[in-house]
Steps between C-alpha positions, in 0.01 A plus 500: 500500500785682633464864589791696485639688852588809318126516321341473817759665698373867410131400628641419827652809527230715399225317743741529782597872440129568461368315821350717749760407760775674283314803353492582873783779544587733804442869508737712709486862576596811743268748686607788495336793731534855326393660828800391704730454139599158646420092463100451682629211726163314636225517250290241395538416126233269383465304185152519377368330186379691232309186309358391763333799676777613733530216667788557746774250385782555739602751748888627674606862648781686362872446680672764627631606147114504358593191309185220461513204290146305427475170311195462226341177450487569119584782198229703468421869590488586922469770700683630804389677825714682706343603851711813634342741760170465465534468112470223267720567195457265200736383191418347173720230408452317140597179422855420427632820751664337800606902669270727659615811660247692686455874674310554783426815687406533890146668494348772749111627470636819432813558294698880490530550080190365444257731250238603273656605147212549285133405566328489143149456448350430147133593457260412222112530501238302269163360538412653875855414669796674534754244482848569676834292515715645793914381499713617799813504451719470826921493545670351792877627490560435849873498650571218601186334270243342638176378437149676636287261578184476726090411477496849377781552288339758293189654514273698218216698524227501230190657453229337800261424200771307303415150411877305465520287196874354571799563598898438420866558647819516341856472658803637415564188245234643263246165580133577582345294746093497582470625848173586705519782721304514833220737562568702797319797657372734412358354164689543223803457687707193351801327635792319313662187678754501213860554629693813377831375411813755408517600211667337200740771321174773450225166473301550830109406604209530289157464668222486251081517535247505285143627600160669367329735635092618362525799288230754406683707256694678794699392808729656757824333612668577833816253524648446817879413558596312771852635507700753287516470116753580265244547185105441485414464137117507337493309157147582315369439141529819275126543489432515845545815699737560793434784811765540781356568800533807725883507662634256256773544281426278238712536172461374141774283392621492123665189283317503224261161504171556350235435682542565859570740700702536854482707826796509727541638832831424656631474882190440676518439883175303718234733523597691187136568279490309207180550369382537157159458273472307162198490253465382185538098375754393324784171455830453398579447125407140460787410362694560830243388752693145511801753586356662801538787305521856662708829407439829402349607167635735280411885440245376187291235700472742809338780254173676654554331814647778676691824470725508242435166448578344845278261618284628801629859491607739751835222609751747381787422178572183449815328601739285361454110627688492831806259521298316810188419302699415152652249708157277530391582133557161404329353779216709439494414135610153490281204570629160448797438291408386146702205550354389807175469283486052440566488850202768591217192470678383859602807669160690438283250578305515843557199747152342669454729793809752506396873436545646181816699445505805314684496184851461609749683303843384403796678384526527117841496271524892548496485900765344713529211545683308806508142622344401811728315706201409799189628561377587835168335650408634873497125703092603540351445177179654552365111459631459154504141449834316400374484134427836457851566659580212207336706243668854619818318465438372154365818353815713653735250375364521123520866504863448651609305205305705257667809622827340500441414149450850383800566728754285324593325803325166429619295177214384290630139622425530846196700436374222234545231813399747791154677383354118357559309817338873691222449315453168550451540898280781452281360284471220766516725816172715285300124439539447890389867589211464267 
């Protein structure tokens, strides 16, 4: 029987365009160092696989112009490390993109424009426990930028009778990442590893923690800052009942969402007493505990609490929501994204021996929203192993795409062949870790 060579001819092709060998392609890129706004000549760029549990591929340093090229043995999703000054800076790169442009920063241990805006804790009390999620919310605006970075970037203070449940961080490209402070002395002293990057347009740090504490009906906070803050902020349930303590300036705060109430006390230096009393039980609407819910109530729910109707009494008139704590409503009300929800089975599940995170909140359609060109990994990883590096990876680059979605900067093409082939490795990378 004779075949015909232009019915078998398109076969060929296919198998041979198709073969391993061929899908191979080369990825090329510049390093570029913000710090000294110039090319990062030396670094080491590494090729690590993202399918096979960060294996490192292939390896080069940057030219004098920052330029690296790396060759892939096959199309499928990698990831790249850049080692700069003490720093390991990592890039997501799909399949199909063959360009990856990265920013690094030199880090110090201590960084000049590094601060506290707003530390906001969010209390609710049921069944014997008082029940607190703390977010920090920390700027670096530095001139020249740079990262702050250290054993101790950051350190909290909570209650010495807090038990931690989990913990989170979030950089300036709106991606929450589980993270596991250290215990330091005295107890209740934490300490944050994660890196402190500049800020992205007004996007900074977020350090999150969750913990309970046992609750008799009554309990006195005294919160310690470890450096100056712009805004401390208490979040508590309508029903409960709020006392400043002696020397505190506590104010309410006012926007008009039922069911909670605020206290605000603004430029607080180290030292500064912060103490205040709560009684009562009470939760969140349950409709907006998935939200991390938290703002103040209005004038009707606050009724009886107080003097004229303000919760706690004796704080003064009410004022107007500052501009400074307006600016995290949404990450104080947001959780996760509703579209992030199919892909929640895989980023809220907890890997065989890796802490619990807290509930790590993303930025919703009404915040903003900003790609993340590289995210920023201190070279000491606190002994995370490569696949939970793996799954950090994954989980930031699904939120990346998800956000770029909402964005309009990613077609529904490319986010129809990205997010599949995402989800693929993770699903994998989560069967290994299990």
């Amino acid at each position: 029987m004779k075949i015909s060579l232009y019915r078998i001819l398109p076969a060929l092709v296919l198998a041979i365009a198709t073969s391993p060998a061929l899908l191979a392609r080369t990825i090329q890129g510049t390093v570029t160092n913000i710090t000294a706004n110039k090319p990062s000549a030396g670094d080491t760029v590494t090729l690590l696989s993202l399918s096979a549990g960060l294996d490192e591929l292939s390896s080069t340093k940057t030219d004098s112009k920052g330029h690296f090229s790396l060759n892939t043995p096959a199309e499928e999703p990698y990831l790249i490390r850049v080692e700069h000054d003490k720093g390991a800076y990592f890039k997501n790169v799909p399949p199909g993109i063959t360009q990856a442009d990265i920013t690094v920063y030199d880090v110090a241990a201590k960084v000049e424009g590094v601060s506290t805006e707003a530390d906001v804790m969010r209390v609710e009390a049921d069944n014997g426990q008082l029940h607190v999620t703390e977010n920090y919310f920390v700027k670096n605006v530095s001139s020249p930028p740079r990262t702050q970075s250290s054993e101790h970037t950051f350190e909290v203070v909570l209650p010495a009778d807090a038990v931690l449940e989990g913990a989170a961080t979030t950089g300036p490209s709106n991606m929450p990442i589980s993270a596991t402070p250290d215990p330091v002395n005295p107890k209740g002293h934490y300490a944050f590893s994660y890196p402190i990057r500049p800020n992205e347009g007004e996007n900074g740090t977020r350090f999150q923690l969750s913990y309970h504490l046992n609750y008799s009906g009554n309990y006195k906070f005294s919160p310690k800052e470890m450096g100056a803050v712009d805004n401390v902020a208490i979040i508590l349930p309508a029903s409960m009942k709020f006392e400043p303590g002696a020397g505190t300036s506590y104010q309410t705060v006012n926007d008009g969402t039922p069911g909670a109430q605020t206290f605000l006390m603004r430029g607080v230096h180290p030292g500064e007493a912060l103490d205040f009393n709560v009684s009562g039980t009470g939760s969140f609407p349950r409709e907006n505990q998935g939200a991390d819910q938290g703002a103040q109530s209005s004038p009707a729910d606050n009724a009886g609490n107080g003097p004229n109707g303000r919760p706690g009494g004796g704080l003064g008139n009410p004022i107007d929501t500052p501009d400074p704590l307006s600016k995290y409503k949404w990450w104080i009300l947001s959780g996760l994204a509703l579209v992030l929800v199919a892909i929640a089975a895989f980023l809220l599940r907890k890997p065989s021996g890796v802490t619990e995170a807290a509930p790590a909140i993303a930025g919703s359609a009404a915040s903003p929203v900003f790609t993340p060109a590289s995210t920023v990994i201190p070279t000491s990883s606190n002994g995370r192993t490569r696949n939970q590096l793996l799954l950090d990876a994954l989980k930031e680059e699904l939120f990346s795409i998800e956000s770029e979605k909402i964005a309009g900067t990613l077609s529904t093409e490319e986010y129809a062949e990205v997010k599949p082939a995402l989800e693929t490795v993770l699903r994998r990378a989560l069967k290994r870790q299990g």
